[in-house]
C-alpha distance (Angstrom), angle and dihedral (degrees) to the residues before:
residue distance angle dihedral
X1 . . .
X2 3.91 . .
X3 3.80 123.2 .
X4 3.44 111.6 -84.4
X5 4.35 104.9 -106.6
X6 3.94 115.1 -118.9
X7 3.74 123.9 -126.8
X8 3.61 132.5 -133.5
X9 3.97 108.3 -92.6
X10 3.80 118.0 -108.8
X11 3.68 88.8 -131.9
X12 3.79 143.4 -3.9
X13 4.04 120.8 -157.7
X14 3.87 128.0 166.1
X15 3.79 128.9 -133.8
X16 3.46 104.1 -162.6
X17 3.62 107.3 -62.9
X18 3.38 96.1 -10.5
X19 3.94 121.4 100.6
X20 4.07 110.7 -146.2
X21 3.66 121.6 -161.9
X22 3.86 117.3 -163.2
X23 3.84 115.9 -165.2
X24 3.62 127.0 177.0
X25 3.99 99.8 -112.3
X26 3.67 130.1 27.6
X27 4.10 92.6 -118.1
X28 3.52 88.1 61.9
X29 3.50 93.8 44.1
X30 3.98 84.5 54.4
X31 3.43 96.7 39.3
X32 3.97 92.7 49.8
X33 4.10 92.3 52.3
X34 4.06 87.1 49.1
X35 4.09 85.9 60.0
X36 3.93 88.7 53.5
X37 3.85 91.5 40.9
X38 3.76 86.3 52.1
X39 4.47 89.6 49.0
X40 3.64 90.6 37.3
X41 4.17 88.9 59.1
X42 3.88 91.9 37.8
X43 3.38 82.8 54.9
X44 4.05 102.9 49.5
X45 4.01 88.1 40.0
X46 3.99 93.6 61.1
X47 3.31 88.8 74.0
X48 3.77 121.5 24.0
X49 4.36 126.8 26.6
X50 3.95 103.0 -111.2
X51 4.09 130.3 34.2
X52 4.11 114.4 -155.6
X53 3.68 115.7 -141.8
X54 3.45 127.9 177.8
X55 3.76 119.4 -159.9
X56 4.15 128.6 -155.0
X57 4.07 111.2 -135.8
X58 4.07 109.7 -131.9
X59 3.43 130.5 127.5
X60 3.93 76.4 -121.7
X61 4.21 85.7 83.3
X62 3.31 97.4 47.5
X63 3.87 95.6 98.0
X64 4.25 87.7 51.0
X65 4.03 92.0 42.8
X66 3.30 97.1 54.9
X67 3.45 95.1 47.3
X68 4.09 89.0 54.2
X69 3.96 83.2 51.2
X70 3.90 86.8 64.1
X71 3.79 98.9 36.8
X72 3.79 117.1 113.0
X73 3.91 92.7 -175.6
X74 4.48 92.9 66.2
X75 4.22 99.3 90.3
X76 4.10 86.4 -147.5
X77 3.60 84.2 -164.3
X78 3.95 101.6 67.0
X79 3.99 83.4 42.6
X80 3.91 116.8 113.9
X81 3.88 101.7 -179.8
X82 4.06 131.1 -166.7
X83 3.70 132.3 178.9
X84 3.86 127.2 -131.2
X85 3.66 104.1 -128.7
X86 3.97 147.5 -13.1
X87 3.58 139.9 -146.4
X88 3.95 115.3 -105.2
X89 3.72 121.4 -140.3
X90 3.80 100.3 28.6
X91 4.11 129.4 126.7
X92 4.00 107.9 -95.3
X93 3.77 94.5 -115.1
X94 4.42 92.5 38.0
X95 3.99 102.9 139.9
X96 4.04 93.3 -140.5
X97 4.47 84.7 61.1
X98 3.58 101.6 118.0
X99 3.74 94.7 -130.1
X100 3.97 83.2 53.5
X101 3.62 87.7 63.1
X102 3.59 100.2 46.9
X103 3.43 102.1 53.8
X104 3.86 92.0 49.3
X105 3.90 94.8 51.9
X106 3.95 92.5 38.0
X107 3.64 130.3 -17.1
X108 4.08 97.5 61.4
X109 4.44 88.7 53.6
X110 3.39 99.9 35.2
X111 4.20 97.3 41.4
X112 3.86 96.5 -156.2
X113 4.16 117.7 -159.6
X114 3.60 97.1 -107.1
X115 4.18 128.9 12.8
X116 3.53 116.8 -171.7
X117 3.65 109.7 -161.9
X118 3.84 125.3 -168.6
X119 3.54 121.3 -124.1
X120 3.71 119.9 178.6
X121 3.51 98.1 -177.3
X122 4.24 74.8 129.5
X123 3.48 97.7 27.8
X124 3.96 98.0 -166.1
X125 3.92 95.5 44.1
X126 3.72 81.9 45.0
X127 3.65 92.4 58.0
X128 4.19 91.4 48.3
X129 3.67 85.1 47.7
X130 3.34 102.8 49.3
X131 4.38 93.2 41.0
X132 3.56 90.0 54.2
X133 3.90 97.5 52.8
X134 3.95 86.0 45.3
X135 3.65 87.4 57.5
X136 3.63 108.6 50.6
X137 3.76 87.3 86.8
X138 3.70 143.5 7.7
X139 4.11 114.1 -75.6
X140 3.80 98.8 -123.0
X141 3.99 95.3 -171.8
X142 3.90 142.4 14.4
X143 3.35 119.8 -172.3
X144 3.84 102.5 -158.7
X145 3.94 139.9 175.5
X146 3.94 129.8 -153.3
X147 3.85 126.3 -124.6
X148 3.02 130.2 -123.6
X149 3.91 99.3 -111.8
X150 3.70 85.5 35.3
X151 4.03 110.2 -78.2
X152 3.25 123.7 159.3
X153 3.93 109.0 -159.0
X154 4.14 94.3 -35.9
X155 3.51 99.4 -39.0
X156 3.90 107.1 128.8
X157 3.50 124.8 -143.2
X158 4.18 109.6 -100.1
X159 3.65 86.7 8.1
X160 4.00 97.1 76.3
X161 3.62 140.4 72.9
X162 3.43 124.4 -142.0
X163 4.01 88.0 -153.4
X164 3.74 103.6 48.5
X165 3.37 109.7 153.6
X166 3.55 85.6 -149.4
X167 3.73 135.6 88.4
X168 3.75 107.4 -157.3
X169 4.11 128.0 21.9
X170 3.64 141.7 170.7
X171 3.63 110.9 -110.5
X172 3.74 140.9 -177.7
X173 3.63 116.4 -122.1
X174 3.89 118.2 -128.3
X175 3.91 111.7 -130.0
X176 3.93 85.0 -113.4
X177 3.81 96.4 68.8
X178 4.20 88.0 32.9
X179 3.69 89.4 53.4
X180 3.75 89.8 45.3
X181 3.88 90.3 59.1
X182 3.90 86.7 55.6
X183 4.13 86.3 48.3
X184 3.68 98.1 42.6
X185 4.56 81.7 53.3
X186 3.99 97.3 -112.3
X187 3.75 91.3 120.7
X188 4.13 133.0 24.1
X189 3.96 89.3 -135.8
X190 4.13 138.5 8.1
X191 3.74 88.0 -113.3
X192 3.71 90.2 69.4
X193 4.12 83.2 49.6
X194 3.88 109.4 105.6
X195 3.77 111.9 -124.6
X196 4.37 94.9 -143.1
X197 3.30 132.7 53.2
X198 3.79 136.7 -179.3
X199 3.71 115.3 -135.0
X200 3.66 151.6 154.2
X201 4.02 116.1 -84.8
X202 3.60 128.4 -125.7
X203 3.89 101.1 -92.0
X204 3.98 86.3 40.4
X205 3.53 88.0 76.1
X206 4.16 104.4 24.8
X207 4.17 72.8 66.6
X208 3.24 102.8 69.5
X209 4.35 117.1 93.4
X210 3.75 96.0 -131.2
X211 4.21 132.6 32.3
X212 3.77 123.3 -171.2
X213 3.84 103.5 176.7
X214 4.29 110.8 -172.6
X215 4.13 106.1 -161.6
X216 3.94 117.8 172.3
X217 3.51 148.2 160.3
X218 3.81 136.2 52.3
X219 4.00 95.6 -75.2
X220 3.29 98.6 63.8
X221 3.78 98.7 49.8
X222 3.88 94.0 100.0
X223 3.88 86.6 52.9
X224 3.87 92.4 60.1
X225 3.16 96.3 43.1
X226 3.76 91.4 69.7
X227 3.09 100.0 33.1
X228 4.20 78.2 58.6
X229 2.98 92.5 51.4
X230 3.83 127.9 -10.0
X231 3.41 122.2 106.0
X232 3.81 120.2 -70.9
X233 3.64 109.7 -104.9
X234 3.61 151.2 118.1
X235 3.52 95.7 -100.4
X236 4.21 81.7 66.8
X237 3.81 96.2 40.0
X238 3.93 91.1 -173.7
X239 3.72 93.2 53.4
X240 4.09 83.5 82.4
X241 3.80 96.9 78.3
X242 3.75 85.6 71.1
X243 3.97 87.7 80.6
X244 3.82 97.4 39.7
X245 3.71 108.9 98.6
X246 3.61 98.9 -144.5
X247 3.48 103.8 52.0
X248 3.71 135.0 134.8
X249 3.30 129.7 169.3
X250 4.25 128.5 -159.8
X251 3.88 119.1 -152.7
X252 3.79 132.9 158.1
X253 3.77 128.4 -134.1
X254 4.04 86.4 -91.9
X255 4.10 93.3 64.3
X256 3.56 90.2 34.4
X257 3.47 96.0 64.7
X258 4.09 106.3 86.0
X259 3.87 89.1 41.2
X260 3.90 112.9 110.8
């Protein structure tokens, strides 16, 4: 099966230093951010042996990992791949684990070099664990979505810091994101929701050279618009990409529509 082609976007705004690019459907959207994945690693390979990408678990990315399924321009092999956060509290082998999904969507087709899956069986080792492997080199890519009250991987608005000085913690979910993983169809009730979560800080992600965030659908409309054009704070995680230099967000015409 060939790639699938990418369409010209419907519109293209900036939000400081972040580059937004609206498209009329959320496959294109997805499909779109795969073809700068794809330059963005072309890029980073020219001139060193392995690129590090680390990739957010939503059904939000489905549209941009299936398109990396089908590319034939990704070398897999010079791939060293990370996720941004995992659910604490669940069985090993649970199908809603974030590392679970993951390797269904992606890692298991595409076979990258290296996977580094999260398992906070310890949650605070886990976090020292997982910070030191993220550290050992620069991250050249994260491929990110938005919340819809704002997140950005599971960092909680007014209960993140935009100066951590660390790269992993345990957090508490908010019943916002928990309901939204009973919305998005990962669990049947918020009950079955874990309430903790390990996940990549703030500056964790900030430090990586390149960010491609994909952010769709009707529900997450109020989201962009802040991050748009609402202040830049922690109450707003998301609103942070606006200062990262490398930033580009996806969106269709659904979470486009609050944005001024």
């Amino acid at each position: 099966m060939s790639p699938p082609t990418t369409s010209e976007p419907a519109g293209r705004r900036r939000a400081g230093l972040l580059d937004v690019n609206v498209y009329a459907s959320r496959r294109e959207a997805g499909v779109a951010a795969a073809r700068l994945v794809e330059d963005v690693v072309a890029d980073r390979l020219d001139g060193q042996e392995l690129v590090r990408i680390v990739f957010a678990s939503a059904p939000s990315q489905l549209e941009l990992l299936a398109a990396l399924r089908e590319s034939t321009r990704v070398p897999w092999s010079r791939v060293v791949a990370f996720h941004m956060d995992e659910y604490v509290g669940l069985p090993g082998d649970a199908p809603e684990r974030f590392s679970a999904f993951l390797s269904r969507e992606l890692f298991d087709a595409v076979a990258p070099l290296v996977v580094h899956l999260l398992d906070p069986s310890d949650p605070e080792a886990e976090c020292r664990r997982y910070e030191a492997l993220l550290r050992e080199a620069p991250i050249d890519l994260v491929c990110c979505g938005i919340g819809e009250n704002g997140h950005l991987a599971f960092n909680e608005p007014g209960d993140s810091s935009f100066v951590d000085a660390r790269w992993l913690r345990v957090v508490p979910l908010g019943e916002v994101s928990r309901q939204q993983q009973v919305n998005d169809g990962c669990f049947a009730t918020i009950a079955e929701v874990p309430t903790d979560a390990v996940t990549m800080t703030i500056p964790a992600l900030l430090s990586a050279r390149r960010i491609v965030g994909v952010v769709p659908g009707a529900s997450k409309a109020a989201a962009v618009a802040r991050v748009l054009a609402g202040p830049i704070g922690e109450d707003c995680p998301a609103t942070v990409l606006r200062g990262h230099d490398a930033a580009t967000l996806f969106v269709d015409d659904a979470a486009c529509g609050d944005a001024p």
